[in-house]
BAGU-580021 format. One record per residue (C-alpha): residue in one letter; residue number from 1; x, y, z. Coordinates in steps of 0.001 Angstrom, whole numbers, plus 524288, in hexadecimal, padded with zeros to 5 digits. Example, Ala and Ser with C-alpha at 12.3 -4.5 7.8 and 13.67 -1.06 7.14 Angstrom:
<nodes>
@res = A; n = 1; xx = 8300C; yy = 7EE6C; zz = 81E78 .
@res = S; n = 2; xx = 83566; yy = 7FBDC; zz = 81BE4 .
</nodes>
This chain:
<nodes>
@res = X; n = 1; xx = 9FD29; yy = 9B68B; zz = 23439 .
@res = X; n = 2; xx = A0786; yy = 9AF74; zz = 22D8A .
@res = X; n = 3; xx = A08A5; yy = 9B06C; zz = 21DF5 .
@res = X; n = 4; xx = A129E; yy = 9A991; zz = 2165E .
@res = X; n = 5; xx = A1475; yy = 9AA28; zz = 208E9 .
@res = X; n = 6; xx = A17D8; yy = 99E7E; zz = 1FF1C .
@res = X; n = 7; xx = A1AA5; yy = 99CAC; zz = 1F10A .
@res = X; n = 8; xx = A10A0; yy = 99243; zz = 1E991 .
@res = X; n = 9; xx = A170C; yy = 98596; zz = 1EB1C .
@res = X; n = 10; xx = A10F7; yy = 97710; zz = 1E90C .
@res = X; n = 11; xx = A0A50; yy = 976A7; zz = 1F794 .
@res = X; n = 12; xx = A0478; yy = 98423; zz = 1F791 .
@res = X; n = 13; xx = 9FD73; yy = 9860A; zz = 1E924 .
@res = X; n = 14; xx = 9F180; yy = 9802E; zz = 1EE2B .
@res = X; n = 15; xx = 9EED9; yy = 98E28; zz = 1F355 .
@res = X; n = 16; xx = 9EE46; yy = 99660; zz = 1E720 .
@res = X; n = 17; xx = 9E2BA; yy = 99A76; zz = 1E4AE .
@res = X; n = 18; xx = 9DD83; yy = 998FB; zz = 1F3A4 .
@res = X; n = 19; xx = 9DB54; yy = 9A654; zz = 1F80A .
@res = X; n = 20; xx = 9CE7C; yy = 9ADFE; zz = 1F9A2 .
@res = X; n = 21; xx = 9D3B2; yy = 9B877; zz = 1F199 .
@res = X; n = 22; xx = 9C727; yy = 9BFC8; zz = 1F00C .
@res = X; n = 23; xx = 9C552; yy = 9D022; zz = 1F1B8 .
@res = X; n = 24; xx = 9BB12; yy = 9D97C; zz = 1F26F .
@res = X; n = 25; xx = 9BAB6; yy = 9E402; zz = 1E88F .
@res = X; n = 26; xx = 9B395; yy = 9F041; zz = 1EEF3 .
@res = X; n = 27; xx = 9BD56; yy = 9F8A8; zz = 1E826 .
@res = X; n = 28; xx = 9C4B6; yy = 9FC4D; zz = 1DAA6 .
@res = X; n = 29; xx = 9CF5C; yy = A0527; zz = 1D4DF .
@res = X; n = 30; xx = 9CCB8; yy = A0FC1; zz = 1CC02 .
@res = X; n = 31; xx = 9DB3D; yy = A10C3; zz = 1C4D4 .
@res = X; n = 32; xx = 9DDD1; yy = A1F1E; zz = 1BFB6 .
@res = X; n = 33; xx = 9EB90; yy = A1F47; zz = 1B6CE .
@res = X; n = 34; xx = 9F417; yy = A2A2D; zz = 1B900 .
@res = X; n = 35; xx = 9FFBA; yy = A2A38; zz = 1AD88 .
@res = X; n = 36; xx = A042D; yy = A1DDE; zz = 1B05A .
@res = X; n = 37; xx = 9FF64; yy = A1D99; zz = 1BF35 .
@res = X; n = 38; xx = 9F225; yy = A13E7; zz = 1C2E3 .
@res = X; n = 39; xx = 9EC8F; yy = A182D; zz = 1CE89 .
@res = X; n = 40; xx = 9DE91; yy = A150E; zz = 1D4D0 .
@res = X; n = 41; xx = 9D4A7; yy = A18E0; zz = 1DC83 .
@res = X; n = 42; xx = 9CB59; yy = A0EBC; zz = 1E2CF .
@res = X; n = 43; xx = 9BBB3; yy = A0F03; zz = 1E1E4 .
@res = X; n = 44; xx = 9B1F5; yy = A079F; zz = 1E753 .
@res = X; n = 45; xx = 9AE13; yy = 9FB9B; zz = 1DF25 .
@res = X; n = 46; xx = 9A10D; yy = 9F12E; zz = 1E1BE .
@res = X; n = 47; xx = 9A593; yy = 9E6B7; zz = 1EC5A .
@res = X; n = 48; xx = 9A7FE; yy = 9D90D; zz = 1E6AC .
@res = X; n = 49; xx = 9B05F; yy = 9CEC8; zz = 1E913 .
@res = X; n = 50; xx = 9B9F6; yy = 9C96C; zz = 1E023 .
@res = X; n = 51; xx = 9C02B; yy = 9BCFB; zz = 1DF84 .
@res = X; n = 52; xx = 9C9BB; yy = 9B6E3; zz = 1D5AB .
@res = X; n = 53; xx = 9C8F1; yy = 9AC30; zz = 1CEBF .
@res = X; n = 54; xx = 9D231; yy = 99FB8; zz = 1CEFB .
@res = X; n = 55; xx = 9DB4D; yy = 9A1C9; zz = 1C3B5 .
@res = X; n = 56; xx = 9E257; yy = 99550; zz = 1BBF9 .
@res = X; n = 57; xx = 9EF8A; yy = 994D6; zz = 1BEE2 .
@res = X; n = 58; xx = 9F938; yy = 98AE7; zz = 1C151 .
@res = X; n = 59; xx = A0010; yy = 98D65; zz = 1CD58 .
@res = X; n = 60; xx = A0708; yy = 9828D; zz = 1CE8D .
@res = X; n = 61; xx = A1025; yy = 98A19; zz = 1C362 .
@res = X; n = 62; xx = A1332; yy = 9939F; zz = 1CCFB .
@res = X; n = 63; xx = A1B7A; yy = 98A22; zz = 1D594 .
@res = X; n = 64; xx = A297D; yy = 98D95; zz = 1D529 .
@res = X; n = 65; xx = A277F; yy = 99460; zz = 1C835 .
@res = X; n = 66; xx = A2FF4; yy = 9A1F2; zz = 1C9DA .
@res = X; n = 67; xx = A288B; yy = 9A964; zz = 1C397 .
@res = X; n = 68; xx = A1A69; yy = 9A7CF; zz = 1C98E .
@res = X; n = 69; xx = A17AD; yy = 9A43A; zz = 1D681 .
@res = X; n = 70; xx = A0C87; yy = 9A45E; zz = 1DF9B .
@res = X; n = 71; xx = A0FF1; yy = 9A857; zz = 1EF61 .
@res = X; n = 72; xx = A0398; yy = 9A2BA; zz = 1F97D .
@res = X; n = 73; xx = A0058; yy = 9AAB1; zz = 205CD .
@res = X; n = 74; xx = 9FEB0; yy = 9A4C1; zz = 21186 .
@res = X; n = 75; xx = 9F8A4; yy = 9A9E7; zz = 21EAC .
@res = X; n = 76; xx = 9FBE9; yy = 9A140; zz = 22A99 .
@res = X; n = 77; xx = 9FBFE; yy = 9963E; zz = 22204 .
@res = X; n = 78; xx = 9EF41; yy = 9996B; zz = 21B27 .
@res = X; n = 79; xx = 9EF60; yy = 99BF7; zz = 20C3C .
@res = X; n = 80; xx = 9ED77; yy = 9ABC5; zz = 20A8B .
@res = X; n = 81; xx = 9F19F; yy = 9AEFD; zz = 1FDDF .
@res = X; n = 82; xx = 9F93B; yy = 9AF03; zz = 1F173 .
@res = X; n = 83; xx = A0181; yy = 9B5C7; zz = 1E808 .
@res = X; n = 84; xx = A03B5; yy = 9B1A4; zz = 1D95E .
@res = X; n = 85; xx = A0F08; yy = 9B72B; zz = 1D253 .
@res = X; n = 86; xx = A152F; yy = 9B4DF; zz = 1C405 .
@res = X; n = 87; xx = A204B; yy = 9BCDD; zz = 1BE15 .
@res = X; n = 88; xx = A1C3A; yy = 9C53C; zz = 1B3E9 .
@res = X; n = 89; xx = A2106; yy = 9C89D; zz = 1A578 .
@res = X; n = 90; xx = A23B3; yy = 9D688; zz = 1A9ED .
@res = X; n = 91; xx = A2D33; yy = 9D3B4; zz = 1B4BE .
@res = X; n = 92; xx = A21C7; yy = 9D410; zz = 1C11A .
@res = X; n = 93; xx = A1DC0; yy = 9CA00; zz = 1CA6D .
@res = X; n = 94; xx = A0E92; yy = 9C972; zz = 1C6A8 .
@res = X; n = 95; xx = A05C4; yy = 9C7BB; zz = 1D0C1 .
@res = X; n = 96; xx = 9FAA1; yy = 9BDC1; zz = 1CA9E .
@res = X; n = 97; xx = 9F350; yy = 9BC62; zz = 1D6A9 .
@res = X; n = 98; xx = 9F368; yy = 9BFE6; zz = 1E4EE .
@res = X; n = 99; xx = 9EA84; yy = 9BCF5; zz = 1EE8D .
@res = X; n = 100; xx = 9E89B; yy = 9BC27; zz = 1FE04 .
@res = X; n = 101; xx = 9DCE7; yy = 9B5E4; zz = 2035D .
@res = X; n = 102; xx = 9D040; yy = 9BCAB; zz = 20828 .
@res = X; n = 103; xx = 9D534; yy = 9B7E7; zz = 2155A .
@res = X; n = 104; xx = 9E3A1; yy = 9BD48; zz = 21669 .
@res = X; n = 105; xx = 9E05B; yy = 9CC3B; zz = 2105B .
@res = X; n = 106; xx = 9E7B9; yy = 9D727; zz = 2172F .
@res = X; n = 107; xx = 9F281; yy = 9CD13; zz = 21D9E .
@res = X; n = 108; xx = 9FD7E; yy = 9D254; zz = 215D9 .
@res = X; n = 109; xx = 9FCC5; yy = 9C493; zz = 20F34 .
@res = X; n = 110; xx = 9FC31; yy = 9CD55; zz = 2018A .
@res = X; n = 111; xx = A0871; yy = 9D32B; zz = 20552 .
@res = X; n = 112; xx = A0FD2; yy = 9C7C9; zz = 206CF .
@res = X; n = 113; xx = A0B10; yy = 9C11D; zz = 1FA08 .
@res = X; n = 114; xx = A0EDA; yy = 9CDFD; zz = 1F23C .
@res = X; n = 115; xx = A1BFC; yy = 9CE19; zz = 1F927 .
@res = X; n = 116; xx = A1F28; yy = 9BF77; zz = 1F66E .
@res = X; n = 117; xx = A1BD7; yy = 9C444; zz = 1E915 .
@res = X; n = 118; xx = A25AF; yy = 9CFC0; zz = 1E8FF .
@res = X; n = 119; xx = A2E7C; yy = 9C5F8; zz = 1EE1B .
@res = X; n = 120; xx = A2CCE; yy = 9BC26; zz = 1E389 .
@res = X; n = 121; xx = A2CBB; yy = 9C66A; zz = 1D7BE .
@res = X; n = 122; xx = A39C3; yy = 9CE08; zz = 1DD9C .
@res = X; n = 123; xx = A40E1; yy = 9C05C; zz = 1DE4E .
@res = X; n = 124; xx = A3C8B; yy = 9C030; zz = 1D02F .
@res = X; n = 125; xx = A4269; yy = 9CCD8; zz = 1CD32 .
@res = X; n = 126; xx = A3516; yy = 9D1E4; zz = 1C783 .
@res = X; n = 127; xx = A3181; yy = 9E142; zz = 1C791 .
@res = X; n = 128; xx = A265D; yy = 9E037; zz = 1D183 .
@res = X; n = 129; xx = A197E; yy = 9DACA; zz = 1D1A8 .
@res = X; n = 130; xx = A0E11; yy = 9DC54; zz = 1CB30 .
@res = X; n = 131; xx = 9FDB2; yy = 9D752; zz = 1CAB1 .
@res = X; n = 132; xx = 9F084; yy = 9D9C9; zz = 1C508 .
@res = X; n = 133; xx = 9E482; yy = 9DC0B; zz = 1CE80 .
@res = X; n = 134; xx = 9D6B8; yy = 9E37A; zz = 1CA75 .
@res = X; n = 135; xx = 9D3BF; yy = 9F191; zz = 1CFAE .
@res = X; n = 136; xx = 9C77D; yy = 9EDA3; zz = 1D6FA .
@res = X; n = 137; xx = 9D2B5; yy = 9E408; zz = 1DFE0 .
@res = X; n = 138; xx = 9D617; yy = 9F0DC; zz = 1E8D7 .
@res = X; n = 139; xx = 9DBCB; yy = 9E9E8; zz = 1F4B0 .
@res = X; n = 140; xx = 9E394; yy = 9E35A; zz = 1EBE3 .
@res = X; n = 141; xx = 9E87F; yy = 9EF49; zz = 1E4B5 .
@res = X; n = 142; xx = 9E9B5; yy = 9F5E0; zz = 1F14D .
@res = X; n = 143; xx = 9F305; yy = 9E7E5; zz = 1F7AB .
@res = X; n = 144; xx = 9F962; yy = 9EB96; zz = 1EA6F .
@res = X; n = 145; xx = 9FC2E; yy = 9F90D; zz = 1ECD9 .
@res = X; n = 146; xx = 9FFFD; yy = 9F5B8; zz = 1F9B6 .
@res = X; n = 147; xx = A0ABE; yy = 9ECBB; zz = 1F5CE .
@res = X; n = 148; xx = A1053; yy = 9F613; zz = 1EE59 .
@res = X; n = 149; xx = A09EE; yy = 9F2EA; zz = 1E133 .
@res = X; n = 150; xx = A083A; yy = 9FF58; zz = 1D581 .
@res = X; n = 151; xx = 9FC26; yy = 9FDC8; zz = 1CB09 .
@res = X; n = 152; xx = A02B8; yy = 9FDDF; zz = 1BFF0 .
@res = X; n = 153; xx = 9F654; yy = 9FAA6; zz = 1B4E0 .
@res = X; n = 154; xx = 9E81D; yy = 9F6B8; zz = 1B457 .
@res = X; n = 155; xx = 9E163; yy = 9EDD4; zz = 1A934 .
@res = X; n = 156; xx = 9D0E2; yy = 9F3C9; zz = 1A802 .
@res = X; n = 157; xx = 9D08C; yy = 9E946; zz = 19F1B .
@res = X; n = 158; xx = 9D57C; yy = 9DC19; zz = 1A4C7 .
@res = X; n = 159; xx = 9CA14; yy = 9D7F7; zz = 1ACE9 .
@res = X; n = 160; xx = 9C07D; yy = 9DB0B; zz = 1A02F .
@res = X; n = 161; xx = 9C1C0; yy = 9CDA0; zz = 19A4F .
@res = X; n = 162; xx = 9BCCF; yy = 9C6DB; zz = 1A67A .
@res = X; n = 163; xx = 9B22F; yy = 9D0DD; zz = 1AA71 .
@res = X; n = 164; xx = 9AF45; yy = 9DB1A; zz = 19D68 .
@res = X; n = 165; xx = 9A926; yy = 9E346; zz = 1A78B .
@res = X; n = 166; xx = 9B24E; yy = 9E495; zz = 1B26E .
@res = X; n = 167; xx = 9B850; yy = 9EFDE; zz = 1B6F8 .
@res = X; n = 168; xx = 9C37B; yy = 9E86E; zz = 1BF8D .
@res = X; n = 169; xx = 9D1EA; yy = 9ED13; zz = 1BAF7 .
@res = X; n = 170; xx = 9DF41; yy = 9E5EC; zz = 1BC13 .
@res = X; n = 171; xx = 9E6F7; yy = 9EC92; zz = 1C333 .
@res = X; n = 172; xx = 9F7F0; yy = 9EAA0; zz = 1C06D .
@res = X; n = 173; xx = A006F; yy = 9EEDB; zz = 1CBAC .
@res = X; n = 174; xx = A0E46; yy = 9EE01; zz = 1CC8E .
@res = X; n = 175; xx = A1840; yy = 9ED17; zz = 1D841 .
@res = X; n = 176; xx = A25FF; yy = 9F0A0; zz = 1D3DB .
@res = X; n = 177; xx = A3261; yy = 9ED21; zz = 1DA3B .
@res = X; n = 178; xx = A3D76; yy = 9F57B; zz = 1DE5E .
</nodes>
């Protein structure tokens, strides 16, 4: 399978937003803090499936703007995924969004779109990158982990003004460069 990578441009921004980015939560992490050390340990959680919602943003502002951009994944010509990006007030590439389709899981497609995104923030001269994702989103912490990615803080509290009674947690993890 081919996959090329390109940078949001006026002929490709019809695709943001296409992908099937929906996961199953069967899982969660437990976080323990050790000194200054957050580790986990993963239980069982109730099976759902989670979806997110379409969010309002202009992406036409991210066109040739250097200091956001959005980078489209493409699988033998087929639209597989995407990576948003913005530079941050504390010197990291944030990662606002990343997502590969239902269809192209497990392709190495991920890889690529957090490598164009090293790429992009070392050009930059930023420390590293950084995102938010929820501790019941375990293949995504573990893609994290993976890639080289440290948890570096959790927020009990952030998900509480959309759902009072959730238990979900952000999760903040880091990747540092030499």
């Amino acid at each position: 399978m081919g996959i090329t990578i390109e940078e949001i441009n006026g002929t490709n921004i019809h695709d943001v937003g296409t992908c099937n980015g929906e996961f199953t939560i069967d899982a969660k992490l437990v976080l323990h803090a050790d000194n200054s050390d957050i580790r986990y340990t993963i239980v069982d959680a109730p099976m759902t499936t989670k979806r997110y919602g379409e969010e309002d943003v202009d992406y036409a502002s991210y066109i040739g703007n250097p200091d956001k951009s959005v980078f489209f994944a493409y699988a033998d010509g087929r639209f597989a995924g995407q990576i948003t990006l913005r530079k941050s007030w504390n010197g990291y590439a944030c990662i606002e969004n990343i997502v590969v389709d239902t269809r192209f899981r497990r392709q190495g497609i991920g890889n690529q779109l957090i490598s164009r995104a090293k790429q992009w923030a070392q050009q930059r001269n930023l420390a590293g990158l950084s995102l938010e994702t929820q501790n019941n989103n375990v293949n995504a912490c573990r893609f994290y982990e993976r890639c080289g990615f440290q948890l570096g803080g959790f927020d009990s509290q952030l998900y509480k003004g959309i759902n009072r009674d959730t238990d979900e947690i952000a999760l903040y993890w880091y990747l540092q460069f030499e």
